[in-house]
C-alpha positions as CSV (number, residue, x, y, z in Angstrom):
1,X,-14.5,-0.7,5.3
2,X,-11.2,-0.3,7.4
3,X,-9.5,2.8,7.1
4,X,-6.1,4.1,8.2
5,X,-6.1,7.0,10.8
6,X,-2.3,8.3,9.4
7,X,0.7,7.2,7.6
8,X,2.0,5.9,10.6
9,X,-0.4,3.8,11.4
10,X,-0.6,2.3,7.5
11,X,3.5,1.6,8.1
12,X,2.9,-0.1,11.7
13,X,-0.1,-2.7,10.6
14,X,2.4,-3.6,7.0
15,X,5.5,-4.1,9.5
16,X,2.9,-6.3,11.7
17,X,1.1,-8.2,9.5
18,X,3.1,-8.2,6.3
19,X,0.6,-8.2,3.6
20,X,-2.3,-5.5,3.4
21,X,-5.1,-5.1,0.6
22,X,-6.8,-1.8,-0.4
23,X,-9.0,0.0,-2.8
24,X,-8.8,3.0,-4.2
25,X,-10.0,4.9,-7.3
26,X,-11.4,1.7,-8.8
27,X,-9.0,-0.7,-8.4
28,X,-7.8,-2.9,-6.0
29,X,-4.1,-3.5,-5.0
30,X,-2.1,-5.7,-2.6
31,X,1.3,-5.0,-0.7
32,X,3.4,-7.4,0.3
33,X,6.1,-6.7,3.0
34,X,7.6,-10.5,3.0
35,X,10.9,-9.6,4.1
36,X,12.9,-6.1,3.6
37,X,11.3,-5.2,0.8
38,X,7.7,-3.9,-0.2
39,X,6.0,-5.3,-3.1
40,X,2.8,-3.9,-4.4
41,X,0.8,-5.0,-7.6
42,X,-2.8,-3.9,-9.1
43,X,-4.9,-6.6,-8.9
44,X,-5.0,-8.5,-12.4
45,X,-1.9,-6.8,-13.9
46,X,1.2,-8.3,-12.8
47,X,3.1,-5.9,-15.1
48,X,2.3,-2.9,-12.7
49,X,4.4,-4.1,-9.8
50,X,6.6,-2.0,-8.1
51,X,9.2,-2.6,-5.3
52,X,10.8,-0.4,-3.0
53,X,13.6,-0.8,-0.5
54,X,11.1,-0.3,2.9
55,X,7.4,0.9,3.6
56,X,9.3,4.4,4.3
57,X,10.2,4.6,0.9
58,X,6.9,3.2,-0.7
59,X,4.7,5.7,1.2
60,X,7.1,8.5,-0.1
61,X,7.2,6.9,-3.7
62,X,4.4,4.9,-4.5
63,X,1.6,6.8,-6.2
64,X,-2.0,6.4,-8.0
65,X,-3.3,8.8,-10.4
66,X,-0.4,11.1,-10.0
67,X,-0.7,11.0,-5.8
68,X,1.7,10.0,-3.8
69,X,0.9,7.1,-1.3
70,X,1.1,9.4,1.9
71,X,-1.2,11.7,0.4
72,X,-3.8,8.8,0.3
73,X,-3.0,6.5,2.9
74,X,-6.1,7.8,5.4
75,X,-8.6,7.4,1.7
76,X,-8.1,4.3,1.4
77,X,-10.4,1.0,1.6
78,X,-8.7,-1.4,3.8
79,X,-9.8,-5.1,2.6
80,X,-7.7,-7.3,4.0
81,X,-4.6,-6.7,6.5
């Protein structure tokens, strides 16, 4: 599986590419980045999505089991980007 080297790199491919999938913990989640907003979601629970005003602000904001995004972004399982 794919992994991210830093944050910075996480933040580059989502500007790129625009939609990244991941694993982590268990469960599965996908980000969008459709336009200046980033929308994330667990897989199967729409009620668990989240936006935030730019990836900058989701790495700083976002968090699983109590950590924040930047904390994980190297652990992650990369599925689709």
């Amino acid at each position: 599986m794919d992994k991210y080297a830093s944050v910075k790199e996480f933040i580059d491919d989502l500007e790129l590419v625009g939609e990244i999938e991941f694993s982590y913990g268990g469960k599965m989640y996908s980000i969008a980045y459709p336009d200046s907003t980033v929308l994330v979601v667990e897989y199967g629970k729409p009620e668990t999505e989240q936006v935030f005003a730019s990836p900058e602000e989701f790495v700083e904001k976002f968090e699983i089991d109590g950590k924040r995004f930047k904390e994980i972004a190297t652990d992650i399982n990369v599925l689709l980007h």
